[in-house]
N, C-alpha and C positions, 0 to 999 in steps of 0.2 A: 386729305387728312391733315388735323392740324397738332402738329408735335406737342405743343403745350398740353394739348388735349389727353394724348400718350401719358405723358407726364404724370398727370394728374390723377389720369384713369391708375396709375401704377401707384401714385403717393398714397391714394384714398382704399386700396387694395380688390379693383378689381380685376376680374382676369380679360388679359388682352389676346384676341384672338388671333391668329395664323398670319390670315394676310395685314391685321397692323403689326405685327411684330416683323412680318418680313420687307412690308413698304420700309419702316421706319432703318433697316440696315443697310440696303437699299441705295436711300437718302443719304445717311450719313457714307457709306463706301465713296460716294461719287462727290464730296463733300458739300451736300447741299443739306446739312446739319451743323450749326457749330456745334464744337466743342462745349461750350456751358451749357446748353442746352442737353446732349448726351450725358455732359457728367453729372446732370439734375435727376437722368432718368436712372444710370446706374447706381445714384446714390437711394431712386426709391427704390429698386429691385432691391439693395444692400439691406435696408430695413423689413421690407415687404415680404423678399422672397419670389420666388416662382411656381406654379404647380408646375408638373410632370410634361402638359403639352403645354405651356409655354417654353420648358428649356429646352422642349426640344425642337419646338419652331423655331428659337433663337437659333440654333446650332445648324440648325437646316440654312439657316439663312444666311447666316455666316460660311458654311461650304458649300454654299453657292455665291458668293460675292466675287469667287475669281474662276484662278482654273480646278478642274479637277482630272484626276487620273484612271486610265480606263489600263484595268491589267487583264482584258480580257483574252488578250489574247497568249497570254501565258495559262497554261495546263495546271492544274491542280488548284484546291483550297490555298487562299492565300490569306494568311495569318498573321495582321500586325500585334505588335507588341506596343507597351506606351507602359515608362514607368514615371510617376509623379517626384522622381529626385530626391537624394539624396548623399551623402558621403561615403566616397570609394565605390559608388555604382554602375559598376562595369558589367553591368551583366548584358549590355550588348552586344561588346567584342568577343564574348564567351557566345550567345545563345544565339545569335547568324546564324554563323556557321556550323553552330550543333544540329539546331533546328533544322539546317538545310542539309545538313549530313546525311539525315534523317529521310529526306525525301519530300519536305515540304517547304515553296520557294517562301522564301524571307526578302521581303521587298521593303526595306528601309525609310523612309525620310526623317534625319535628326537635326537638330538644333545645333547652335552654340551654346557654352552656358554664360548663367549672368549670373556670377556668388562665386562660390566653396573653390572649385575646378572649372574647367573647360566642360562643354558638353561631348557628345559621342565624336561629334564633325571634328571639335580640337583636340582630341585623342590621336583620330585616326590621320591625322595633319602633324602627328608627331613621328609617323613612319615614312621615311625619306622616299618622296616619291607619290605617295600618295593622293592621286584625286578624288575630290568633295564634293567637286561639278560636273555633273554627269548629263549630258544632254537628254532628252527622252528616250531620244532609238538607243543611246549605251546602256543608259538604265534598262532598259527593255530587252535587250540584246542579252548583256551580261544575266541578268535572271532567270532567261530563257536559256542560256548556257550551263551555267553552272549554280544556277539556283538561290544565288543572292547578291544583295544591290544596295549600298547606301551609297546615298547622297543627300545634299544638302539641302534644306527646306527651302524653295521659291517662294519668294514674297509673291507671288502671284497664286499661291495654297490661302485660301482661308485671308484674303487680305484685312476685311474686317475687324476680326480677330485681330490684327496686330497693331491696326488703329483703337480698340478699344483696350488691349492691355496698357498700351503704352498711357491710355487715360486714366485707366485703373490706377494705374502703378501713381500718379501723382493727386489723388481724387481720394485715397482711402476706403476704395473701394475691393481691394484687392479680395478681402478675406469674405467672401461670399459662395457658398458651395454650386447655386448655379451657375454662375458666368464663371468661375473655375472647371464646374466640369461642362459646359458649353464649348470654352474656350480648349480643353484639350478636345473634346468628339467630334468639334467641326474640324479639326485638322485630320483626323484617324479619317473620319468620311471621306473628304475631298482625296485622301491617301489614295483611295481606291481598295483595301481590301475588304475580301470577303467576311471575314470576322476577325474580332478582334480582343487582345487580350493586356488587361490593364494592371500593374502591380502599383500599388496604392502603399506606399512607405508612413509607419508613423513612429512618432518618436524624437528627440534630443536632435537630430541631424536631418528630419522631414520639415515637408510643411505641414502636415498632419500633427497636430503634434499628440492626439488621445486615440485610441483606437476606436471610441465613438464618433468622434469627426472622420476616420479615413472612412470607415463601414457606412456611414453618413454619404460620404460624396461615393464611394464604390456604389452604393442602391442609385443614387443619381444617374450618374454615368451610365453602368445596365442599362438602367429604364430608360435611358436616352435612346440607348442602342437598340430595345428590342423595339421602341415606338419607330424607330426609324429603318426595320426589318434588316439590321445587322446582329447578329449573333454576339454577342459581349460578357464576356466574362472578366472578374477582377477576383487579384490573390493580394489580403494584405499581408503587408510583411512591416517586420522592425527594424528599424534604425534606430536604438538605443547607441549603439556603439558605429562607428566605421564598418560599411557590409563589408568590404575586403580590407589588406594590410596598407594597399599604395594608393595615395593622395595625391593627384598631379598626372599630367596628361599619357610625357613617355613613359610614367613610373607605371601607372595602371597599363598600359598597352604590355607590357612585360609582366604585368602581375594575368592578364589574360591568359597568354600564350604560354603560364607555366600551366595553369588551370586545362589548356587544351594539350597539353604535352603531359600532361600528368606529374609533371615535377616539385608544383609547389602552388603557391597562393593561400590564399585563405577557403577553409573548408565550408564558412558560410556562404560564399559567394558559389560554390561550386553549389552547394545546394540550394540555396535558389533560383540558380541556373537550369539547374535539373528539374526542378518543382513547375518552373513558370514552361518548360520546355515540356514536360509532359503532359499539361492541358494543354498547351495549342498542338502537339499531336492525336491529340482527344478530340479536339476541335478540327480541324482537318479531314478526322476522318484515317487518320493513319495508325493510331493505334486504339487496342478495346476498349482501353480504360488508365487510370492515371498509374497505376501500378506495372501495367509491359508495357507504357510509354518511358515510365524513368528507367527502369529497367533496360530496354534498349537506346537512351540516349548515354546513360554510364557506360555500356558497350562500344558506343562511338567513342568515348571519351578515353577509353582503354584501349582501343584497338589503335589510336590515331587519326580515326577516319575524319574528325572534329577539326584537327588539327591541319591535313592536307587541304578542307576546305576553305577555312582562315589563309592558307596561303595562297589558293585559287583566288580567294575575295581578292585579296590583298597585290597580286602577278595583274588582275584583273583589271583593277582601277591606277595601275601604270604605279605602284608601292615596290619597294625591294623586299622580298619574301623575304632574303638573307636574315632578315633581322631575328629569324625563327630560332636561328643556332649561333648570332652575334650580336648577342644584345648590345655591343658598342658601339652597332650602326645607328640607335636611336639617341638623341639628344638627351643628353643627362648633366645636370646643370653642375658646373665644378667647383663649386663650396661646398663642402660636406662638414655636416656638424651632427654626433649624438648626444641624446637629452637622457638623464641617465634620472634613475629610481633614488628616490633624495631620502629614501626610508626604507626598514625591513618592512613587509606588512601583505595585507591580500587585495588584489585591484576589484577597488568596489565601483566604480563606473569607469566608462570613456566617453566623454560627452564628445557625440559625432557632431555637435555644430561647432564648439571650441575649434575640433581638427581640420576640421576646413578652415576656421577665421586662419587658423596659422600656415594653413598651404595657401591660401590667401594673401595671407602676407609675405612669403615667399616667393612670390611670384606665377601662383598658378590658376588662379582664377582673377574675375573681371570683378571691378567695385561699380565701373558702370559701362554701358552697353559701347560695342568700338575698342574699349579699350584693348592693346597688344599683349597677349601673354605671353610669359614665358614657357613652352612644350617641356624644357627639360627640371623646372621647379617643382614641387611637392615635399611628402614627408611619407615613408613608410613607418608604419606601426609595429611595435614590436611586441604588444601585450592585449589581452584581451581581458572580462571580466571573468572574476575566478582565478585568474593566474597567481603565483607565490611569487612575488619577487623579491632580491634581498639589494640592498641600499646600492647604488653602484650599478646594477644592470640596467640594461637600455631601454627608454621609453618608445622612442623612436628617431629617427634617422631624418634627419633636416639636408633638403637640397636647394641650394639657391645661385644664382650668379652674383650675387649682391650680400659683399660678410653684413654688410650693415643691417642687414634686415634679422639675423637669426636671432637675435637678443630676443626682440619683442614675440617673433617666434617660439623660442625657446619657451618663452612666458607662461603664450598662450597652451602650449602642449602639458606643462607642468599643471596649471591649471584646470587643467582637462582629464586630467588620471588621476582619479582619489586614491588612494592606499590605504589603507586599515589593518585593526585587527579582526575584523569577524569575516567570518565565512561566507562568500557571495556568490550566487545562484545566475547564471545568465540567463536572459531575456527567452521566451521560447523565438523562434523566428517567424514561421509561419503559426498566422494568428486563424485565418482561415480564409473562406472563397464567397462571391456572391455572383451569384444567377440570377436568371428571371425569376428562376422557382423558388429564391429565395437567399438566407445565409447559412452558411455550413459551418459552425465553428472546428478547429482544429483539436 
């Protein structure tokens, strides 16, 4: 096979079949592709496109490029989750543990992040104590224990995949709905679970930014899944605004555990926790339908049972539970500054990408890959759309180690929460679902 050949067949739009698409990744995995060459070929997918079995021979081929994981021998359906990011997207340290509460094991592998905050990994890396790295038999052990498991993503998942974002990322090729949704389904694959469930974020703080581009790659994604005989379902949702109130790594791990304590957080995040937590008990096989699925995960959620598990996870992976009932044991950065309401009026947006540039700047996410963050940096929010606030009330809550940073902070948060006088309507959240059989709207 001659790569130019690929190339060309892909510039001139026609369709490349199985085995050249999987020689060709193949090739490049073992680097016997340059680099220009590859990013000749991504730039004609960019333009061109892919049909339905080219993305998902791509995806095949890319979760076979390294290792992959076998959870056979753990009991029951096992149901990942994979949400496409966002601001304030905790719904993992929330939906673990629910989901596992529940009865069905939650077998993890997360990232770091790169932007807004940390990903799940830098989250859970702000509970003192906490292991990321979890060898196989822990991983395996602990699941088969008590029913859940994260750990950190091995570059030996999906290595392909990590060679080609990283070209992506400097090629302009990024914004391409196949090799987006290729590049997340070969990692769900090689994960090992049995089905899987996708929240598709769009909006002001996604990278979806219309709801016909998320329902766009959500159809993708599925069709990926049923071509490749896993079960796939996706729920999109909005990020118009921040899903929960806390921006930043320890701030979210505390905005979790009120959510699982019943004490406090944000009521959206609770319900998309509960939303995305009732079809994968759908899916499972655990409960009849989406309705005594939310129904009995709000019950764990009430009773505590949600909450015991999170500390089991957390006892698990060698973390201090304590932090459940002192939250002074997690890092919390000591500059504190409020951004206050510069006018009477009614909060007509909260641009959720503004809010992360400013927890961002504060120390809590990455501007490039490596970089060290701060665990104990973010900003909690204090207003939502629709809210009445009168000149003087707080916007939100700036935490940093660094005074020098709030100013531009501050800016960016001011910037980010319109005020007016007319009356404003928030965003619905759940937009709706897609299956094989189709879209469901909300």
């Amino acid at each position: 096979m001659r790569v130019v050949d690929i190339i060309l067949d892909k510039r001139d739009g026609r369709e490349l079949t199985g085995a050249e698409i999987e020689e060709l990744i193949a090739l490049y995995t073992k680097d016997a592709i340059p680099d220009y060459q590859m990013a000749a070929f991504l730039m004609a997918v960019f333009f061109r496109g892919m049909t339905a079995a080219e993305t998902a021979a791509l995806t095949l081929a890319m979760a076979k490029s390294g290792e992959t994981v076998d959870l056979g021998a753990v009991t029951g359906v096992k149901v990942d989750k994979h949400s496409t990011g966002g601001v304030a997207d905790t719904t993992t340290l929330v939906l673990a543990p629910l989901v596992a509460a529940a009865g069905v094991p939650v077998a993890k592998m997360s990232g770091r992040g790169l932007g807004f905050t940390g990903g799940t990994i830098d989250k859970l890396e702000a509970i003192p104590g906490f292991r990321t790295a979890l060898s196989g038999e822990e991983f395996l052990a602990n699941l088969g224990r008590i029913g859940v498991a994260i750990t950190g993503q091995t570059e030996g998942i999906a290595p392909a995949d990590g060679k080609l974002y990283a070209l992506r990322d400097v090629t302009g090729t990024i914004e391409s709905i196949p090799l987006i949704a290729s590049s997340i389904m070969s990692k769900k694959i090689a994960a090992g679970a049995d089905k899987i469930l996708l929240d598709v974020k769009t909006g002001s703080g996604a990278f979806m930014k219309t709801p016909e581009q998320a329902f766009r790659l959500a159809e993708t994604m599925v069709g990926i899944g049923t071509l490749v005989g896993r079960e796939t379902m996706a729920v999109i949702s909005t990020m118009h605004e921040p899903l929960g109130l806390a921006v930043g790594n320890s701030l979210e791990v505390a905005e979790a555990i009120d959510i699982l304590s019943g004490t406090g957080g944000a009521p959206e995040l609770r319900e998309v926790c509960l939303t995305l937590g009732a079809h994968m008990l759908v899916m499972a096989g655990k409960a009849a339908g989406f309705t005594a699925g939310y129904a009995e995960l709000a019950a764990l959620l009430d009773s505590k049972a949600a909450l015991a598990k999170f500390a089991a996870l957390v006892a698990a992976q060698g973390g201090n539970a304590d932090i459940i009932t002192n939250r002074a044991l997690l890092p919390l950065a000591t500059v504190r500054h409020t951004v206050v309401c510069p006018t009477d009026g009614i909060v007509q947006s909260v641009d959720a990408a503004r809010i992360g540039y400013a927890a961002m700047i504060l120390g809590a996410g990455r501007e490039y890959k490596g970089q060290q963050i701060d665990l104990g940096a973010g900003l909690v929010v204090h207003c939502r759309i629709g809210d009445s606030l009168a000149k003087g009330q707080p916007l939100a809550t700036l935490y940093t180690a660094n005074p020098a940073k709030i100013a531009a902070a501050e800016t960016a948060v001011t910037a980010a929460v319109a005020v007016g006088p007319e009356k404003a309507d928030r965003q619905k959240l759940i937009l709706g679902t897609v299956t094989a059989a189709g879209i469901d709207l909300a």
